[in-house]
C-alpha positions as CSV (number, residue, x, y, z in Angstrom):
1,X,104.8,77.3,136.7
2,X,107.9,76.8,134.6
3,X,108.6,79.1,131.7
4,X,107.9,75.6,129.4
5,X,104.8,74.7,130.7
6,X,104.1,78.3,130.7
7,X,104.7,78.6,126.8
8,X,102.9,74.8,126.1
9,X,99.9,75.7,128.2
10,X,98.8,79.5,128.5
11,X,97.3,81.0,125.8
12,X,95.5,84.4,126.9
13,X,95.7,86.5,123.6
14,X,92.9,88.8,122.5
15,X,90.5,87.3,120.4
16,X,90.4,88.7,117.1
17,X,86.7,89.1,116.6
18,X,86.2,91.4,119.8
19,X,87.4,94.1,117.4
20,X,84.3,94.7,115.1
21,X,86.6,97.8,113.3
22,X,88.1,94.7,111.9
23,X,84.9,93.3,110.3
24,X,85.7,96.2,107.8
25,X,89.0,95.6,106.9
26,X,87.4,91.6,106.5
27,X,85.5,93.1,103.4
28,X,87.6,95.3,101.8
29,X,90.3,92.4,101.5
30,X,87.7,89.7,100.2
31,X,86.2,92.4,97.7
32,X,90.4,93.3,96.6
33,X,90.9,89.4,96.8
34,X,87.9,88.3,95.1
35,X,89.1,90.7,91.9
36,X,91.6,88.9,90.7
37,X,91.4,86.1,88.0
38,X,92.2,82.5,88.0
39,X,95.2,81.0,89.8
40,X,96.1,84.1,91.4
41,X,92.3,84.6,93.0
42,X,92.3,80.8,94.7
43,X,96.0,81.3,95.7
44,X,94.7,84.7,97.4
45,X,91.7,83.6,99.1
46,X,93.4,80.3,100.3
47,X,95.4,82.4,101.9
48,X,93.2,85.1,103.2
49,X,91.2,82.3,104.5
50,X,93.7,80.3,106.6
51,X,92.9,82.9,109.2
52,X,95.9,85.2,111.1
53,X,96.3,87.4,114.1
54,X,95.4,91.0,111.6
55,X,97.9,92.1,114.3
56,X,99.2,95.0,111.5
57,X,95.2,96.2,110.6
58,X,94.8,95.8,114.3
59,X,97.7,98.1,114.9
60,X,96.9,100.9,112.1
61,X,93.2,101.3,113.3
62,X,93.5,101.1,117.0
63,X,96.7,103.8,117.0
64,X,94.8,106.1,114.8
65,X,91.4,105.8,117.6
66,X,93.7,107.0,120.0
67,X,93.7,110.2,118.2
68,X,90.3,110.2,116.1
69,X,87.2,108.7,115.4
70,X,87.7,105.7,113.2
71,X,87.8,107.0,109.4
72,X,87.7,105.0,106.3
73,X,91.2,106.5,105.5
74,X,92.4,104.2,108.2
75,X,90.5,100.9,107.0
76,X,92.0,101.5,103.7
77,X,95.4,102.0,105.3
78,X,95.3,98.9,107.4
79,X,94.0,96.8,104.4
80,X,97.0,97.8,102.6
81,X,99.2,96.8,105.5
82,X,97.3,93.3,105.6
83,X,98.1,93.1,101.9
84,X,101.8,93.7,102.4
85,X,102.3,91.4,105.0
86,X,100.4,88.5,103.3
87,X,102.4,89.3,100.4
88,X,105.3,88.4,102.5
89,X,104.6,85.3,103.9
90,X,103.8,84.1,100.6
91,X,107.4,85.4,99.6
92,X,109.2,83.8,103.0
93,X,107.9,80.5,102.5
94,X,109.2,80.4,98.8
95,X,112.4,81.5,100.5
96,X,112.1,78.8,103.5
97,X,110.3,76.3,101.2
98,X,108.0,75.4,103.3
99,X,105.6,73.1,103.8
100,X,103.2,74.3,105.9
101,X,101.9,77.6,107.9
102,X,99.1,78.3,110.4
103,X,98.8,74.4,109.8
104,X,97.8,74.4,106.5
105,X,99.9,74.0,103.0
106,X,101.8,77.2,101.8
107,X,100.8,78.2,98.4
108,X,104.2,77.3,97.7
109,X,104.0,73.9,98.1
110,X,100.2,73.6,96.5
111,X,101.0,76.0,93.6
112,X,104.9,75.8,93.5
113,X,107.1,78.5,93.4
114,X,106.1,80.4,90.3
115,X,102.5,81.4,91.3
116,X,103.7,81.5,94.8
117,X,106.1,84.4,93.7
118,X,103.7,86.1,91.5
119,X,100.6,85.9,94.0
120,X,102.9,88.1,96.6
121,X,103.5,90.3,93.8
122,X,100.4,90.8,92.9
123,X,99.1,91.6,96.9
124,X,102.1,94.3,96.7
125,X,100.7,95.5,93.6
126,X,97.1,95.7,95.4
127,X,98.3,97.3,98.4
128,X,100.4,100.5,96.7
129,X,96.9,100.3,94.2
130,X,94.9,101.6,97.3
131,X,97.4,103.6,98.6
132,X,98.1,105.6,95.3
133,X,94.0,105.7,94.7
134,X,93.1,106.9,98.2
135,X,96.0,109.6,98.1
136,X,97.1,107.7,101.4
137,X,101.5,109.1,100.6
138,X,101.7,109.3,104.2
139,X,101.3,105.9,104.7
140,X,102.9,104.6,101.4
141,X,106.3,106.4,102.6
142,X,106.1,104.0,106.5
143,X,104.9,100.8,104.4
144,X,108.0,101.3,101.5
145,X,110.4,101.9,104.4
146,X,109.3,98.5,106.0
147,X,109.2,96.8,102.5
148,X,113.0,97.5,101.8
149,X,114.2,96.6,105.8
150,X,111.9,93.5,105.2
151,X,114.4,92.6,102.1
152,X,117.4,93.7,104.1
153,X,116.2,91.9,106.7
154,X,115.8,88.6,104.8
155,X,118.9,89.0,102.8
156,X,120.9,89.5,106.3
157,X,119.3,86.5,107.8
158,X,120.2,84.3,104.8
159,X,124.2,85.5,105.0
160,X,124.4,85.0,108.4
161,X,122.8,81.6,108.4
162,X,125.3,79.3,110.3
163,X,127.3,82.0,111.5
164,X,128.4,82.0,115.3
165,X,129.9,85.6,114.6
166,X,126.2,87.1,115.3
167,X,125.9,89.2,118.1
168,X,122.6,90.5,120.1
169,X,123.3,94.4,118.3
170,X,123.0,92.5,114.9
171,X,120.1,90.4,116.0
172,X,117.9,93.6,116.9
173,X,118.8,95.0,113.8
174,X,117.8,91.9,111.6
175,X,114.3,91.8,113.7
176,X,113.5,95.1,113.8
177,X,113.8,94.6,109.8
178,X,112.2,91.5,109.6
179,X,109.2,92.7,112.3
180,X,109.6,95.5,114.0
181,X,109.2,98.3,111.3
182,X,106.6,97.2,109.4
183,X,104.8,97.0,113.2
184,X,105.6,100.6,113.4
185,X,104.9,101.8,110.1
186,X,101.1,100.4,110.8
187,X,101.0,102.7,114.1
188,X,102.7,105.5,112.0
189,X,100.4,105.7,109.5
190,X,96.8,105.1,111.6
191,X,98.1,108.1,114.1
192,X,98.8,110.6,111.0
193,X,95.3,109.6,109.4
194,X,93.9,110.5,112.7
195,X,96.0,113.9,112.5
196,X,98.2,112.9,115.6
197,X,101.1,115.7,115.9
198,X,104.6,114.3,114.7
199,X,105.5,114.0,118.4
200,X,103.0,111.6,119.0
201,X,103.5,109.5,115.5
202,X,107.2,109.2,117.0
203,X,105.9,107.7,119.9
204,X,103.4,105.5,118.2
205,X,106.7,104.4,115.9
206,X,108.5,103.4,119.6
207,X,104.9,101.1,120.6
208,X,105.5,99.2,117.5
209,X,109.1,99.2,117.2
210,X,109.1,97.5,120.5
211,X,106.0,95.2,120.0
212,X,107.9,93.9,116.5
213,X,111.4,93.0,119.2
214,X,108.8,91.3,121.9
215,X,106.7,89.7,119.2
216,X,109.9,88.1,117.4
217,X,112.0,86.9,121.0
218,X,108.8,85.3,121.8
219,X,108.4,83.7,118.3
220,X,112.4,82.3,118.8
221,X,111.0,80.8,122.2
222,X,108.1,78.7,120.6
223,X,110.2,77.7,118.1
224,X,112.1,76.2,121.1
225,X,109.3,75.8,123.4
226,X,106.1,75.1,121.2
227,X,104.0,72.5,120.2
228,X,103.7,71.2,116.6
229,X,99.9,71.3,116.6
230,X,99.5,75.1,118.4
231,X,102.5,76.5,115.9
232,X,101.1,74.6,112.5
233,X,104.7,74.1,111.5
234,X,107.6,72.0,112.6
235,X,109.5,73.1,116.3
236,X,113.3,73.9,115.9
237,X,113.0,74.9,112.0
238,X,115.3,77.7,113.4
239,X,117.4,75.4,113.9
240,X,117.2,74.1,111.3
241,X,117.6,76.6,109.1
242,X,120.8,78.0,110.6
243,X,119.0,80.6,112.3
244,X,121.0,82.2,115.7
245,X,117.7,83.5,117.8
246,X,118.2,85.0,120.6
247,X,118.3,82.7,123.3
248,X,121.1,80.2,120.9
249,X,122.6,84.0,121.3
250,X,122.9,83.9,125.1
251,X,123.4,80.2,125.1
252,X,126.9,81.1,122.9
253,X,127.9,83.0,126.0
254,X,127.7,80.4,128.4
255,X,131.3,78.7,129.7
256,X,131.4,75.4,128.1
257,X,127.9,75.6,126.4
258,X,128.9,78.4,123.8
259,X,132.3,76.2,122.4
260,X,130.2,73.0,122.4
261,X,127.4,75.1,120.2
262,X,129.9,76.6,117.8
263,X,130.8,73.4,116.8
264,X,127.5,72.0,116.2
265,X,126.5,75.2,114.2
266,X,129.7,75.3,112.2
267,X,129.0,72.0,110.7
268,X,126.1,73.3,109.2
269,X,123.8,70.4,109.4
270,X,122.1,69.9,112.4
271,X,120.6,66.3,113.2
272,X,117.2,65.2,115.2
273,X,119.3,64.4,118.3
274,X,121.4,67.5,118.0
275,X,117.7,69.7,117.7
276,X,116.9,68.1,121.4
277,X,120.5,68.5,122.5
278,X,120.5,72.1,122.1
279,X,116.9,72.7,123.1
280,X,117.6,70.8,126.6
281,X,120.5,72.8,126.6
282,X,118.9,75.9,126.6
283,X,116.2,75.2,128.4
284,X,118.4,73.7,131.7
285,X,121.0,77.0,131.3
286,X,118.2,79.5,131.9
287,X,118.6,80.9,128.4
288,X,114.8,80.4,127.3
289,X,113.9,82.3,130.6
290,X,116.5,85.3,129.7
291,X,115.1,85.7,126.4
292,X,111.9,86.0,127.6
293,X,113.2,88.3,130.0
294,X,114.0,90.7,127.5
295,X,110.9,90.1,125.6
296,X,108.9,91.3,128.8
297,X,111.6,94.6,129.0
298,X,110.8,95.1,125.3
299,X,107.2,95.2,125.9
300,X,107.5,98.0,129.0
301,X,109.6,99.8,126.5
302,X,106.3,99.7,123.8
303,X,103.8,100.7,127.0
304,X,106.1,103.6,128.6
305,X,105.5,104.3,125.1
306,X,102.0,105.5,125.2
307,X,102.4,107.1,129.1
308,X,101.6,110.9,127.1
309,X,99.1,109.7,125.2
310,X,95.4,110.3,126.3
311,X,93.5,107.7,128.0
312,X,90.7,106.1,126.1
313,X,89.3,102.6,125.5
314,X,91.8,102.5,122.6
315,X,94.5,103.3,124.2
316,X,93.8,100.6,126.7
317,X,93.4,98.0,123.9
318,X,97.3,98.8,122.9
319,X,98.5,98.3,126.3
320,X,96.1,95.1,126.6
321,X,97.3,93.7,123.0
322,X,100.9,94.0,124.1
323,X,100.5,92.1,127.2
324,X,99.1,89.4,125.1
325,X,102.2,88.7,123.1
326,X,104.2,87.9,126.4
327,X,101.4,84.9,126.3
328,X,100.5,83.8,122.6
329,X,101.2,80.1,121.5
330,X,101.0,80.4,117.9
């Protein structure tokens, strides 16, 4: 099977509702949700109920079980981290102006941009509420550290839209902003709840780090390689937008193919034809298949991760969940 059909057709990601911990965090975010007043509480739940992966919950719960029973420290943790990261989307689409996500309208474009901006606010204002409440400092010290990279990471991506000067070294580091350490801060902060030694946290920091790089190379590859209907949001908007991904990045190296992209990309406005042109480009060069080589390397970097940590169901469920984003759709 070819790495296209293999992206178009396989879809073997864990179902979210084999994790009954979950159910928990379900609650606690309708009962925060459901608290607010007006505009802000239909922009909220609209959003809360156009589903997600609760990959960042998922992440905070299930690295603390490796360590402890389940504790309602860690719920509150990994509702806070659901709140953060809803907060921004609701911020990137105002910043992308888009139409649509998961499928469904942004808030942006039912609400516009004023209550769009103020309803992420508002879940950021949530999220440090139950931090400072429940005394979680830990946790609120990971999930500022990923709030300010998030920034730097969106502020970097915007400056070097269009820009052929980007190399793979900044490219991890923009990722790692825009993904990776708010991944890690989730794991961080479930393994301290559960009283893992700072040894272990470290590692647990590594399994999420990594997870964040696999999880965005394979998000550059369905924007390449994906379906309209599976992503809920147009293919090539990297493009697009004047975003370099990772496998335009290796398709700049190639004789030939990298002079013929730097023109394209310089001009700054990339055309329907020009979309397929490069995407049959880096399809037929290999570079979708070499970017999804390093996704699968990032991924053995996140397991050899957890080699020294106890076996246990949980632990098991890590390594399981990072298999899966080798083979998600959406």
């Amino acid at each position: 099977m070819s790495i296209q059909q293999f992206y178009v057709t396989t879809d073997t990601s864990i179902p979210k509702h084999q994790f009954t911990e979950l159910l928990f965090v379900e609650d606690q975010l309708q009962a925060v949700l459901q608290k607010a007043d007006g505009l802000i509480q239909q922009t909220c739940i609209s959003l809360l109920q156009s589903g997600g992966k609760r990959i960042r919950p998922l992440l905070t719960l299930y690295c603390g079980m490796c360590f402890a029973p389940l504790n309602p420290l860690m719920i509150q943790a990994a509702v806070a981290s659901e709140l953060i990261h809803m907060a921004s989307l609701i911020h990137d689409d105002v910043i992308d102006e888009s139409a649509t996500r998961r499928g469904k309208p942004t808030v942006v474009s039912q609400y516009g941009n004023h209550a769009a901006i103020l309803t992420g606010d508002y879940l950021f204002a949530e999220a440090f509420s139950i931090l400072s409440r429940q005394q979680l400092l830990s946790c609120m010290s990971y999930l500022v550290e990923a709030i300010q990279a998030m920034c730097y990471g969106e502020v970097t991506q915007a400056d070097e839209q269009f820009s052929s000067s980007v190399d793979t070294e900044g490219y991890f580091s923009r990722i790692a902003n825009k993904t990776g350490i708010l991944l890690a801060a989730c794991c961080q902060s479930g393994a301290i709840l559960a009283g893992a030694l700072s040894k272990e946290i470290t590692l647990m920091r590594e399994y999420g780090l990594n997870l964040g790089y696999a999880y965005q190379i394979t998000d550059d590859i369905l924007d390449i390689n994906g379906d309209v209907e599976s992503l809920g949001k147009p293919v090539g908007s990297d493009f697009v937008n004047g975003n370099i991904t990772l496998p335009m990045l290796y398709l700049l190296d190639k004789p030939i193919y990298g002079s013929w992209l730097r023109e394209i990309i310089n001009m700054r406005k990339i055309t329907d034809q020009g979309i397929q042109s490069i995407r049959e480009a880096l399809i037929s060069t290999g570079c979708i298949e070499q970017a999804y080589a390093t996704a699968i390397q990032c991924i053995n970097n996140a397991k050899a991760s957890l080699d020294t940590i106890p076996s246990s169901h949980n632990k098991t469920t890590l390594l399981s969940l990072a298999d899966s984003i080798l083979h998600r759709k959406a």
